[in-house]
N, CA, C and O atoms as CSV, one atom per row, in Angstrom:
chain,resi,resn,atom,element,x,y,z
A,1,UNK,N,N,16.501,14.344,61.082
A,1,UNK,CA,C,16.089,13.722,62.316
A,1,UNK,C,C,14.588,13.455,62.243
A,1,UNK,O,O,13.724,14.174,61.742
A,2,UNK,N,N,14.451,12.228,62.867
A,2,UNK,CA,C,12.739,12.225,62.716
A,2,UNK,C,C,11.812,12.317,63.765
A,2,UNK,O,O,12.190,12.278,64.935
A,3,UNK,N,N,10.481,12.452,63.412
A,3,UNK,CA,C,10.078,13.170,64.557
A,3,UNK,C,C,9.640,12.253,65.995
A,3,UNK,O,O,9.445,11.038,65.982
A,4,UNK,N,N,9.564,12.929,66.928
A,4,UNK,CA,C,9.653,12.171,68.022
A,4,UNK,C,C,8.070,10.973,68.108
A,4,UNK,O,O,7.096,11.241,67.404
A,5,UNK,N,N,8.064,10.224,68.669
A,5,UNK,CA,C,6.857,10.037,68.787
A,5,UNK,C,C,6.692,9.223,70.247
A,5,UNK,O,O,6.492,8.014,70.365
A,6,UNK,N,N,6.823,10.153,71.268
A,6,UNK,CA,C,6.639,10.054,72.326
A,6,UNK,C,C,5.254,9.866,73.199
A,6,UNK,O,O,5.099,9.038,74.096
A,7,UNK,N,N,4.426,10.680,72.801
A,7,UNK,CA,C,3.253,10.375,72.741
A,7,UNK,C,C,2.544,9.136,72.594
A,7,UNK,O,O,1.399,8.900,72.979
A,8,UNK,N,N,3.464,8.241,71.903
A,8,UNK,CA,C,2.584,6.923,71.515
A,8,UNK,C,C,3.256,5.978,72.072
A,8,UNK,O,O,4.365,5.568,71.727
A,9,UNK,N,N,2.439,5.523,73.158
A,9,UNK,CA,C,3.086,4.154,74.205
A,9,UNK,C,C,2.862,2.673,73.488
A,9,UNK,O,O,1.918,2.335,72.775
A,10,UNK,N,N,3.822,2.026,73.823
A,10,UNK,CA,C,3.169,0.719,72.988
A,10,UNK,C,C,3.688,-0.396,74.590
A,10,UNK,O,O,4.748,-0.455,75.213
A,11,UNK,N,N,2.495,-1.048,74.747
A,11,UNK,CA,C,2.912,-1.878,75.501
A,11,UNK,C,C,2.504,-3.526,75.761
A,11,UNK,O,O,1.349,-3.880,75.997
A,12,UNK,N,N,3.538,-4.357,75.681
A,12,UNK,CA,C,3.748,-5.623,74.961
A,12,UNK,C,C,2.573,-6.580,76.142
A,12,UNK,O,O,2.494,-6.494,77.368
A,13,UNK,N,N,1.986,-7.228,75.421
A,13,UNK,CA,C,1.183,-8.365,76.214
A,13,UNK,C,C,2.051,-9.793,76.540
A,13,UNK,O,O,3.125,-10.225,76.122
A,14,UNK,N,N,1.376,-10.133,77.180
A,14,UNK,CA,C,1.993,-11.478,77.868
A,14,UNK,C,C,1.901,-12.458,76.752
A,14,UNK,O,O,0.730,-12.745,76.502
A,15,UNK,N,N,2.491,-12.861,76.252
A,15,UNK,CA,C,2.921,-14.025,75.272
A,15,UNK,C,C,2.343,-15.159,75.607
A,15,UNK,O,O,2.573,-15.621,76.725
A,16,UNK,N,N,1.534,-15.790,74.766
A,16,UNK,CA,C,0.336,-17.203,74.729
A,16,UNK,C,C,1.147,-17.868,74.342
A,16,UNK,O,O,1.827,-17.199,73.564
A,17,UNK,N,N,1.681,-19.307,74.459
A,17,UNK,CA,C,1.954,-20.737,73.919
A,17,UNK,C,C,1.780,-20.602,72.699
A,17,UNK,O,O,0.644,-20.480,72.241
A,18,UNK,N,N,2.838,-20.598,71.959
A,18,UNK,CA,C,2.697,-20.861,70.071
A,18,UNK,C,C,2.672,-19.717,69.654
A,18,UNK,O,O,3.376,-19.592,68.652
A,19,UNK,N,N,1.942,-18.388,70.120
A,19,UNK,CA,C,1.884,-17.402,69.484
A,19,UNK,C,C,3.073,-16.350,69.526
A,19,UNK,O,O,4.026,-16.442,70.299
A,20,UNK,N,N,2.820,-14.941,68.228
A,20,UNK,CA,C,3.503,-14.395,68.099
A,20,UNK,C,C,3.545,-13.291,69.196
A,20,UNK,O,O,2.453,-13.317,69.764
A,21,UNK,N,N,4.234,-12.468,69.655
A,21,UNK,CA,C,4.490,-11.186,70.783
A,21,UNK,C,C,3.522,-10.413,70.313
A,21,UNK,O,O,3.308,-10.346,69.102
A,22,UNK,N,N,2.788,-9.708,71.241
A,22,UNK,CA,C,1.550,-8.766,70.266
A,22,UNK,C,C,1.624,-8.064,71.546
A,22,UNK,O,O,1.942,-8.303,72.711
A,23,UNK,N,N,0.923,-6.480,70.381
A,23,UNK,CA,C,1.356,-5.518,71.671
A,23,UNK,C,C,0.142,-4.609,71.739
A,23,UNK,O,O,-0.806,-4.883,71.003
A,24,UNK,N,N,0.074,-3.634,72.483
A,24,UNK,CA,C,-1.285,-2.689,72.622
A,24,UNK,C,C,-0.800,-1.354,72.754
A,24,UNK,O,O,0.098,-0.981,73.509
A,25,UNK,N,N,-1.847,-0.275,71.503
A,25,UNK,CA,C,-1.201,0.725,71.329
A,25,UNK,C,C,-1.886,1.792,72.356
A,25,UNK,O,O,-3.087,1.747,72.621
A,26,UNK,N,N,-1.083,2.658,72.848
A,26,UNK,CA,C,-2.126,3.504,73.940
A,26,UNK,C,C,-2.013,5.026,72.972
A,26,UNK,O,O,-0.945,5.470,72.550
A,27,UNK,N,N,-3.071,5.528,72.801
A,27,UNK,CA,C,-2.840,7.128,71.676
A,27,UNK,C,C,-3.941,7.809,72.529
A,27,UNK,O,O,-5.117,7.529,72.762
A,28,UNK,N,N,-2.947,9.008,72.978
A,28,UNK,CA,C,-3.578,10.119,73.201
A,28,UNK,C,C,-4.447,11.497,72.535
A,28,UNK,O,O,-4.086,12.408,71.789
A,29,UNK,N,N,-5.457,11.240,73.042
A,29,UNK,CA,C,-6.458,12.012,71.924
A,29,UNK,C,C,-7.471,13.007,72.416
A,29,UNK,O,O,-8.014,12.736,73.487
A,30,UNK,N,N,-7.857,14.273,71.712
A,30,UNK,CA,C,-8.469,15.323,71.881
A,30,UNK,C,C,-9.004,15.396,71.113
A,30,UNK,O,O,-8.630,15.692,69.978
A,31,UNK,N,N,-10.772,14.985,71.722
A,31,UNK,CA,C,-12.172,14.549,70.135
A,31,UNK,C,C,-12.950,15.859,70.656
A,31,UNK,O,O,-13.241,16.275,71.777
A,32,UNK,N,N,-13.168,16.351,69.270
A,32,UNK,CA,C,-13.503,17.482,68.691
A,32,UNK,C,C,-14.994,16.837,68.546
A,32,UNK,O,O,-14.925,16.124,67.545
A,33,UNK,N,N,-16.305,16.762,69.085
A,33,UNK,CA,C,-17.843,16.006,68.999
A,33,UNK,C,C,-18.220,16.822,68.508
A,33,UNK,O,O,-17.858,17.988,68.667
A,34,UNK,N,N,-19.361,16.268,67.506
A,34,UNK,CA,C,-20.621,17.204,66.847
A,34,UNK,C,C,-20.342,18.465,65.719
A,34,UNK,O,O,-20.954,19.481,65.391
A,35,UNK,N,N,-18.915,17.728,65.273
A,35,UNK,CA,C,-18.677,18.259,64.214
A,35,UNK,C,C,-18.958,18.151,62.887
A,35,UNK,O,O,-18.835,16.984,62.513
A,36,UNK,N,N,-19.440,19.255,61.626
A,36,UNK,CA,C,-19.515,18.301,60.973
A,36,UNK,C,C,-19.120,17.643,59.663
A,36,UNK,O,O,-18.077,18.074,59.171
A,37,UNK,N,N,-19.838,16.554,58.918
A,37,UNK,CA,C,-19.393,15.294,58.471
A,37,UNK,C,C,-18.560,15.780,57.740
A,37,UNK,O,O,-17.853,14.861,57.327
A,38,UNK,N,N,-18.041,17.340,57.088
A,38,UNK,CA,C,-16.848,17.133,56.278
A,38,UNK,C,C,-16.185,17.195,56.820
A,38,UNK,O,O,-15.171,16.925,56.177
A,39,UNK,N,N,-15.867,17.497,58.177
A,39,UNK,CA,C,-14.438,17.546,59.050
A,39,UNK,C,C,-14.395,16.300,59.898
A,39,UNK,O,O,-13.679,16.266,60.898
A,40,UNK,N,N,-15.212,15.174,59.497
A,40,UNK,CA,C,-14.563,14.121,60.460
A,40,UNK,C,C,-12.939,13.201,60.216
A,40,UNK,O,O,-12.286,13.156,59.174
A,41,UNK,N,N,-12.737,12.793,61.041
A,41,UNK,CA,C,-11.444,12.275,61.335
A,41,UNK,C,C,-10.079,13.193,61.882
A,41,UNK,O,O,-9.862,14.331,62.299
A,42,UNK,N,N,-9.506,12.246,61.668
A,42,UNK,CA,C,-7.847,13.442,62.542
A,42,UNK,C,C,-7.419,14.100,61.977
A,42,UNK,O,O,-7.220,13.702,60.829
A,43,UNK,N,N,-7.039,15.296,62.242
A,43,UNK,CA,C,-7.729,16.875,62.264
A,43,UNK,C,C,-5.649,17.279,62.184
A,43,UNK,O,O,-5.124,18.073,61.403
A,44,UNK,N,N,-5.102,16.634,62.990
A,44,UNK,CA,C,-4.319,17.379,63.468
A,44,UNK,C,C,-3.587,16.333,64.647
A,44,UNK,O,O,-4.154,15.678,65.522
A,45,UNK,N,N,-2.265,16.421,64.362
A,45,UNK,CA,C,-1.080,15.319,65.332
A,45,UNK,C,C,-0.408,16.471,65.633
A,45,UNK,O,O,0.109,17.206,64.791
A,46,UNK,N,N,-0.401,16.727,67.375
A,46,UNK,CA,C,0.432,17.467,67.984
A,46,UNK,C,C,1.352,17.094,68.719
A,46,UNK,O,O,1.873,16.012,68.447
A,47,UNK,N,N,1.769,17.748,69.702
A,47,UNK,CA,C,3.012,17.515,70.016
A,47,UNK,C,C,2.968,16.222,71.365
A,47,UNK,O,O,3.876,15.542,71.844
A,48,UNK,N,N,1.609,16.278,71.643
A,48,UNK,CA,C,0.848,15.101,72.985
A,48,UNK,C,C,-0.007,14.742,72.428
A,48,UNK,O,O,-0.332,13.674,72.946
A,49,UNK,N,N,-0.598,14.956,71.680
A,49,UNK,CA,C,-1.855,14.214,71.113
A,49,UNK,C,C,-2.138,14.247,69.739
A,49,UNK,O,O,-1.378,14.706,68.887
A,50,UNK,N,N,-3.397,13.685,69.507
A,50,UNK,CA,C,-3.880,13.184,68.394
A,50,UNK,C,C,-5.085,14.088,68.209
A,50,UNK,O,O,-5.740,13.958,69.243
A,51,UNK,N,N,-5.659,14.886,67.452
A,51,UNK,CA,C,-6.940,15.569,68.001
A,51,UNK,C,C,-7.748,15.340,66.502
A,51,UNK,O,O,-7.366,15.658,65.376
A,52,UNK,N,N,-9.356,14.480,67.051
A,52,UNK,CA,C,-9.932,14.077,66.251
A,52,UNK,C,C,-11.377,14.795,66.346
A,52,UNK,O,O,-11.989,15.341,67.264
A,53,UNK,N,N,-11.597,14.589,65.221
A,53,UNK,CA,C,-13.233,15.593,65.207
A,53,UNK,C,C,-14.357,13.965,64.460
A,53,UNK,O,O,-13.857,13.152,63.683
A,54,UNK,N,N,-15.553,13.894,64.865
A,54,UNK,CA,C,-16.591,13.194,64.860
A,54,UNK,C,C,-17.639,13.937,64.804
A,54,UNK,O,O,-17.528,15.102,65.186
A,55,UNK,N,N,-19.152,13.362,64.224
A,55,UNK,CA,C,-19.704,13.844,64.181
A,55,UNK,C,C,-20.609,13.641,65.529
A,55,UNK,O,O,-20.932,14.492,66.357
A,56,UNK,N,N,-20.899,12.325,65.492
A,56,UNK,CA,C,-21.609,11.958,66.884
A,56,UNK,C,C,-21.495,12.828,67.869
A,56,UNK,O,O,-20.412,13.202,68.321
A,57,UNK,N,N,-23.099,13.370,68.438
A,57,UNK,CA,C,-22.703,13.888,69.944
A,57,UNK,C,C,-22.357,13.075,70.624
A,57,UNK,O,O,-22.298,11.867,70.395
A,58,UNK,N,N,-21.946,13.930,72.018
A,58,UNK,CA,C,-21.377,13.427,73.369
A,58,UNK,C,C,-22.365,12.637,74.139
A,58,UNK,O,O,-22.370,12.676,75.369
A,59,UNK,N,N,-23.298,11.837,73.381
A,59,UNK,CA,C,-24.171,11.237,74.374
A,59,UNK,C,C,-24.524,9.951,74.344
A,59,UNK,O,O,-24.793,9.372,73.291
A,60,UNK,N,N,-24.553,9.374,75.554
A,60,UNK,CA,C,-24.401,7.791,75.652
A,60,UNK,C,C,-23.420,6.953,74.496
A,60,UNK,O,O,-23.881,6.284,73.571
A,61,UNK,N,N,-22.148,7.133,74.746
A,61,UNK,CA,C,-20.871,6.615,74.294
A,61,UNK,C,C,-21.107,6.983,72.536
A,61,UNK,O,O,-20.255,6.504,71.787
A,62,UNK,N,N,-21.880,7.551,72.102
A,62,UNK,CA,C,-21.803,7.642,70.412
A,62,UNK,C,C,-20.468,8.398,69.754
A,62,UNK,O,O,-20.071,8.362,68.589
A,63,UNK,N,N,-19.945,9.058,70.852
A,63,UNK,CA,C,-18.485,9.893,70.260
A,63,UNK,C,C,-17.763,9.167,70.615
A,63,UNK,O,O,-16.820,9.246,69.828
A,64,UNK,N,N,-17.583,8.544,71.242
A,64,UNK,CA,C,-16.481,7.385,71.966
A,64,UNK,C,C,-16.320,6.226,70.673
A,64,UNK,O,O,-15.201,5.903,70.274
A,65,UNK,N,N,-17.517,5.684,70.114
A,65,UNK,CA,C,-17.648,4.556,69.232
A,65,UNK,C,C,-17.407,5.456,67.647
A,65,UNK,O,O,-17.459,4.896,66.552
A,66,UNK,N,N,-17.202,6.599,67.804
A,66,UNK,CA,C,-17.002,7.060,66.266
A,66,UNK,C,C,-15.670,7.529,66.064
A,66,UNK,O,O,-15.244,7.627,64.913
A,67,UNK,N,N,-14.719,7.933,67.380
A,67,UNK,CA,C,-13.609,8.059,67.523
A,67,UNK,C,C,-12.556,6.269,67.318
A,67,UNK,O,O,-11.443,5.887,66.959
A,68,UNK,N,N,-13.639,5.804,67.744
A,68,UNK,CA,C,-12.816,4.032,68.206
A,68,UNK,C,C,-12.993,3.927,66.395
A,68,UNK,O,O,-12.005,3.516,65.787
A,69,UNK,N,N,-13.995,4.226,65.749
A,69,UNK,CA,C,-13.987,4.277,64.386
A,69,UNK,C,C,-12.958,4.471,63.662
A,69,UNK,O,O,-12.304,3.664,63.001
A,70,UNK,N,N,-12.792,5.972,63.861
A,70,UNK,CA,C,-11.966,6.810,62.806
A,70,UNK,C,C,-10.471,5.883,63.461
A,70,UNK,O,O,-10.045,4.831,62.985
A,71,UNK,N,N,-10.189,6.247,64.039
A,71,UNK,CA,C,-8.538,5.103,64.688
A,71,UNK,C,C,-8.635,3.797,64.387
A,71,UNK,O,O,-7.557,3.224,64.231
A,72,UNK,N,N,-9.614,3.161,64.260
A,72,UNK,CA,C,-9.740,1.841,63.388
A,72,UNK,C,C,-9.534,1.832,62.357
A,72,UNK,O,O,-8.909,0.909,61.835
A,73,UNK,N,N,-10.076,3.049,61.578
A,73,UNK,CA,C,-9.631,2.777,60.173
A,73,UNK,C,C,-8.656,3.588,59.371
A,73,UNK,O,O,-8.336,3.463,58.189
A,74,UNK,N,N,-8.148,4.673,60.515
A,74,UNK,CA,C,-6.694,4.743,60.073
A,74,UNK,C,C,-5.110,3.758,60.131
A,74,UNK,O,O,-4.031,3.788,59.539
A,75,UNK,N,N,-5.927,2.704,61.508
A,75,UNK,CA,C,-4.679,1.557,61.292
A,75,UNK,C,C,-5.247,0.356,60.655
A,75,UNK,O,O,-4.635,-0.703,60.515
A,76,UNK,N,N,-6.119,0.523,60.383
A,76,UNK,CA,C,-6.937,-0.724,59.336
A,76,UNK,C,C,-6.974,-2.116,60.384
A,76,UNK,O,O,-6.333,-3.125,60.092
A,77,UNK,N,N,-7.758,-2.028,61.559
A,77,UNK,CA,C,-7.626,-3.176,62.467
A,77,UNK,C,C,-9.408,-3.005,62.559
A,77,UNK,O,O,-10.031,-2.042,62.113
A,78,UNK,N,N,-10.011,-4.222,63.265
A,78,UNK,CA,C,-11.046,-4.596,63.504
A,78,UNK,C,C,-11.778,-3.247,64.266
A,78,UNK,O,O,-11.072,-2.928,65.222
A,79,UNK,N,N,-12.958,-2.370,64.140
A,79,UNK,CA,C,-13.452,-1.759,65.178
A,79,UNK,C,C,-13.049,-2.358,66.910
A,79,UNK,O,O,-12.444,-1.723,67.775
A,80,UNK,N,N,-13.494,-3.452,66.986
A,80,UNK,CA,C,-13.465,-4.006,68.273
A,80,UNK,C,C,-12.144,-4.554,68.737
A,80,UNK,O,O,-12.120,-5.071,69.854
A,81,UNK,N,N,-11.047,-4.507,68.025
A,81,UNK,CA,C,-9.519,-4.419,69.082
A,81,UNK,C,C,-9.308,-2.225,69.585
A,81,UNK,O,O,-8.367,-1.677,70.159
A,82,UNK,N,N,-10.368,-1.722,69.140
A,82,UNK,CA,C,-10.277,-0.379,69.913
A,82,UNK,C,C,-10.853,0.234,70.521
A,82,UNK,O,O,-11.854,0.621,69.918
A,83,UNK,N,N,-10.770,0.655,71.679
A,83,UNK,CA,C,-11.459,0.898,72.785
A,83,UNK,C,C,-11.188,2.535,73.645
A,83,UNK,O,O,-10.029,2.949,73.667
A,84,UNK,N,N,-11.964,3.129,74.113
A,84,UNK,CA,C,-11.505,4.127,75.199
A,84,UNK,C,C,-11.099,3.461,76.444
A,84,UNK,O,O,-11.806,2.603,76.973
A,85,UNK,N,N,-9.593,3.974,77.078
A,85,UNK,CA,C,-9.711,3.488,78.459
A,85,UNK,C,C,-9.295,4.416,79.672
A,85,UNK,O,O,-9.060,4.147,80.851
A,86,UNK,N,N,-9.287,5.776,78.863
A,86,UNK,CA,C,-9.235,6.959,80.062
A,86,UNK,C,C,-10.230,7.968,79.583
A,86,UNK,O,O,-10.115,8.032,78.359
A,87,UNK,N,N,-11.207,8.828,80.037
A,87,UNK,CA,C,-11.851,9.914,79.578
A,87,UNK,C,C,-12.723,9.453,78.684
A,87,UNK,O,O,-12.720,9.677,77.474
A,88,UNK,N,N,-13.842,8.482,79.604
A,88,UNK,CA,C,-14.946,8.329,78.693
A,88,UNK,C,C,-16.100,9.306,78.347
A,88,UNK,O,O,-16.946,9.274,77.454
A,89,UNK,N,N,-15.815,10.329,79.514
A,89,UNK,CA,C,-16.771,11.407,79.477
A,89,UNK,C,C,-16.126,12.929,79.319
A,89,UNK,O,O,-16.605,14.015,79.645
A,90,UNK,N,N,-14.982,12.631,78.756
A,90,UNK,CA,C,-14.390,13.969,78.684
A,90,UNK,C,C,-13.693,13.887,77.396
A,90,UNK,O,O,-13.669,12.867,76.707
A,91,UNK,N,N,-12.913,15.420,76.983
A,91,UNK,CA,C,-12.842,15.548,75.645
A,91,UNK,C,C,-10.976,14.819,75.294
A,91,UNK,O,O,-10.507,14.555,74.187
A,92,UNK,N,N,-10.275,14.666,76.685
A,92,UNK,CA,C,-9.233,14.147,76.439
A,92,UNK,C,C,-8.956,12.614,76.809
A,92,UNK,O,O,-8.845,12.039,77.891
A,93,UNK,N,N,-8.896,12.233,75.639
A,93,UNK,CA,C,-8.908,10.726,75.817
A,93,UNK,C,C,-7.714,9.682,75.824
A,93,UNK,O,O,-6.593,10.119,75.565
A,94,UNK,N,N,-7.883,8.262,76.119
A,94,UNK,CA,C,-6.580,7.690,75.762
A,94,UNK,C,C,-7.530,6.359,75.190
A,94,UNK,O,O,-8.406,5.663,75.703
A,95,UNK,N,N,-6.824,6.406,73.774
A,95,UNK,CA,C,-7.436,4.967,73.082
A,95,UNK,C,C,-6.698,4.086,73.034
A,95,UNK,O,O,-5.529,4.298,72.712
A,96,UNK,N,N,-7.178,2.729,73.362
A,96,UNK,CA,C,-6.058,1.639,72.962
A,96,UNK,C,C,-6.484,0.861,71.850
A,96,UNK,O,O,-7.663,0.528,71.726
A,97,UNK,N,N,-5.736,0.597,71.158
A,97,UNK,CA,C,-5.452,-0.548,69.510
A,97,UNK,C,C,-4.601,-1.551,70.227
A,97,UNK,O,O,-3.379,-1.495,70.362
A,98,UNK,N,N,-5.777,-2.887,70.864
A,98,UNK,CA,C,-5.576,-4.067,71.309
A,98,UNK,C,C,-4.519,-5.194,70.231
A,98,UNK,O,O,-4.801,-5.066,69.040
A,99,UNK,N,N,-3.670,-5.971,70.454
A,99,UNK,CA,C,-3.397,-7.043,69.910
A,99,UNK,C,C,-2.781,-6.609,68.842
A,99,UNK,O,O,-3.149,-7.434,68.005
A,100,UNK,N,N,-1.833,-5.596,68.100
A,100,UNK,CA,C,-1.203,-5.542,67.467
A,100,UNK,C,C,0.606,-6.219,67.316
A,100,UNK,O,O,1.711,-6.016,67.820
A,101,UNK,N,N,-0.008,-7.057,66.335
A,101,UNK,CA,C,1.179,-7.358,66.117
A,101,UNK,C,C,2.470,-6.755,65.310
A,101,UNK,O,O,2.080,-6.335,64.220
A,102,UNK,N,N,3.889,-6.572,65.486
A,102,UNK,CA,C,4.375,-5.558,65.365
A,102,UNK,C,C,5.968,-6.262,63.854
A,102,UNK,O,O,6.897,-5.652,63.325
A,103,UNK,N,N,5.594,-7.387,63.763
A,103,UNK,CA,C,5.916,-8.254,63.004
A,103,UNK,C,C,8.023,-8.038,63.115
A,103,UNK,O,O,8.483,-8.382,64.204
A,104,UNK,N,N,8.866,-7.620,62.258
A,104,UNK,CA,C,10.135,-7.653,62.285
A,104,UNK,C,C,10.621,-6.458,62.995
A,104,UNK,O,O,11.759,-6.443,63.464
A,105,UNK,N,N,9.645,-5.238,63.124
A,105,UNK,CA,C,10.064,-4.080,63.043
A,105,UNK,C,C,10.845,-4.256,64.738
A,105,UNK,O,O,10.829,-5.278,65.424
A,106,UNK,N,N,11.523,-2.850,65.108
A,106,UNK,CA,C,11.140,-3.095,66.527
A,106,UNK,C,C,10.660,-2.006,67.077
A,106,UNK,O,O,10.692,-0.920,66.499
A,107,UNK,N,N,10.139,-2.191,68.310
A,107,UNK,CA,C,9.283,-1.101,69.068
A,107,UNK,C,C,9.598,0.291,68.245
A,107,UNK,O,O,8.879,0.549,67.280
A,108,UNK,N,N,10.469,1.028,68.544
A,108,UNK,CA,C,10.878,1.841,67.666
A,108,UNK,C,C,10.639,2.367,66.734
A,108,UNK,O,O,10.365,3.567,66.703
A,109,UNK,N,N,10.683,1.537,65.622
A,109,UNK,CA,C,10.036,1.719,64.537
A,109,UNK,C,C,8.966,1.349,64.148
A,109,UNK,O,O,8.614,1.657,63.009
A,110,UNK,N,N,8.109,0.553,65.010
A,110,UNK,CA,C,7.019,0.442,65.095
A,110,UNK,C,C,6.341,1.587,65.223
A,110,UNK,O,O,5.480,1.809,64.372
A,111,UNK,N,N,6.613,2.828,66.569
A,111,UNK,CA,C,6.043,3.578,66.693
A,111,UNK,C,C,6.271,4.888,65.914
A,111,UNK,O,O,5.430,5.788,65.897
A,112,UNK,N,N,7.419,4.946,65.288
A,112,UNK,CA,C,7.324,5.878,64.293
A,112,UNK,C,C,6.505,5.983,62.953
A,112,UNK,O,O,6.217,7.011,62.340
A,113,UNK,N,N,6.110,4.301,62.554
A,113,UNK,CA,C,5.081,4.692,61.389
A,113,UNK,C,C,3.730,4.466,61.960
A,113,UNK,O,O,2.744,4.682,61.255
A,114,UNK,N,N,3.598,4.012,63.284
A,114,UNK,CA,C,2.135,4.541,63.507
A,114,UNK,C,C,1.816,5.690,63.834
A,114,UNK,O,O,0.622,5.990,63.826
A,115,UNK,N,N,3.002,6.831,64.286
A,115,UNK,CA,C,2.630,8.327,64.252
A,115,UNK,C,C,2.697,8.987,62.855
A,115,UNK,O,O,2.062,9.986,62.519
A,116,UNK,N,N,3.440,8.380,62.200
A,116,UNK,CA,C,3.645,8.492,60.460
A,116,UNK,C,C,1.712,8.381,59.985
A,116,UNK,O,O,1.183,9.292,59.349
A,117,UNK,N,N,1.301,7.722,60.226
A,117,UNK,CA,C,0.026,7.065,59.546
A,117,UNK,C,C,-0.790,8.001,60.418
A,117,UNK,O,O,-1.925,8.169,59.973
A,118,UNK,N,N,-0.552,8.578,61.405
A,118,UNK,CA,C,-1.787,9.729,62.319
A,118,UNK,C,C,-1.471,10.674,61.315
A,118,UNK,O,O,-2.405,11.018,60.590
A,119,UNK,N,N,-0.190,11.240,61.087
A,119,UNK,CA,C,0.137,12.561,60.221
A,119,UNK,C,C,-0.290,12.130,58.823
A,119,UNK,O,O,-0.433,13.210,58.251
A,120,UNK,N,N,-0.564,11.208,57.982
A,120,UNK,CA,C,-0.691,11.196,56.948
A,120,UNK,C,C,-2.082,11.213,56.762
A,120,UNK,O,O,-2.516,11.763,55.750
A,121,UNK,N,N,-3.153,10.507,57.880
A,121,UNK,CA,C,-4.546,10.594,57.698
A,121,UNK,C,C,-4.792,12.162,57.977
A,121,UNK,O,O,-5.045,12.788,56.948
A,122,UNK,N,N,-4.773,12.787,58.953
A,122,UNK,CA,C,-4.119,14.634,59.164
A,122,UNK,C,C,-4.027,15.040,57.802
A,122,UNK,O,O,-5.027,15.594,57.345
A,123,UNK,N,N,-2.959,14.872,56.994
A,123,UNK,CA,C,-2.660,15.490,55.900
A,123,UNK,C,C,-3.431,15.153,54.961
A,123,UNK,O,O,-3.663,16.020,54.119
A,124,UNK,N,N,-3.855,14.255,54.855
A,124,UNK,CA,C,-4.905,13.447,53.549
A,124,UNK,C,C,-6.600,14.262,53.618
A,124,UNK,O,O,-7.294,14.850,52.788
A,125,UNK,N,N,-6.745,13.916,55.018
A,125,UNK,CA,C,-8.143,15.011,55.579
A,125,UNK,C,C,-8.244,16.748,55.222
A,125,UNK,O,O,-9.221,17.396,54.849
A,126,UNK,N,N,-6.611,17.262,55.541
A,126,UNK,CA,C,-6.915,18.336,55.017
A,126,UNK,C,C,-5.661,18.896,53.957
A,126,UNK,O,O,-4.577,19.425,54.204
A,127,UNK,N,N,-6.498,18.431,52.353
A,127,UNK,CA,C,-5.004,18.266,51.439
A,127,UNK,C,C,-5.003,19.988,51.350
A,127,UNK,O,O,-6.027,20.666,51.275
A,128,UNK,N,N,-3.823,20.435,51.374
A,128,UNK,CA,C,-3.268,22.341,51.170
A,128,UNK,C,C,-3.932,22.885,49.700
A,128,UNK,O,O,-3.739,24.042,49.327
């Protein structure tokens, strides 16, 4: 059985003339600030969240833009389709990964290898 991935909302945008269905990922996250540089990135995929460590302090959005980082380049999308849009000043967050397109798969399995790809950056960060 595989694992749940409930945690990770995906929710579909309004469809433009000509274009393909594109959707926006919402990931729940617990950033670990002012940690340091050998422990940056995701740390750890739990059972609600995502919990990421950065080095940037908590001050004037620099942990916010290093978290929007590390989730950028674990789904390999532009810095700027990712954003904070709950808990800009607190340690539990919700990030969204704007404009993803989700190509044949469906929702479903969409969201199982983007929790696949949280656990594998997790596991890659800290090899046993």
């Amino acid at each position: 059985m595989s694992r749940p991935s409930s945690f990770l909302r995906l929710v579909a945008n309004k469809p433009q003339a000509s274009t393909q269905k594109t959707y926006n990922l919402h990931i729940p996250c617990y950033v670990k600030p002012n940690t340091s540089a050998q422990r940056v990135g995701v740390t750890a995929v739990g059972p609600g969240r995502v919990h990421v460590s950065v080095a940037a302090v908590p001050r004037d959005g620099a942990a916010n833009r290093a978290v929007s980082r590390v989730v950028a380049e674990v789904f390999k999308v532009p810095k700027s389709n990712v954003g904070v849009i709950r808990g800009a000043t607190a340690r539990e967050k919700t990030l969204c990964i704007a404009d993803l397109a989700i190509g044949d798969d469906s929702e479903e399995e969409f969201l199982q290898r983007a929790t696949q790809k949280l656990i594998d950056a997790a596991e890659n960060r800290n090899p046993s």
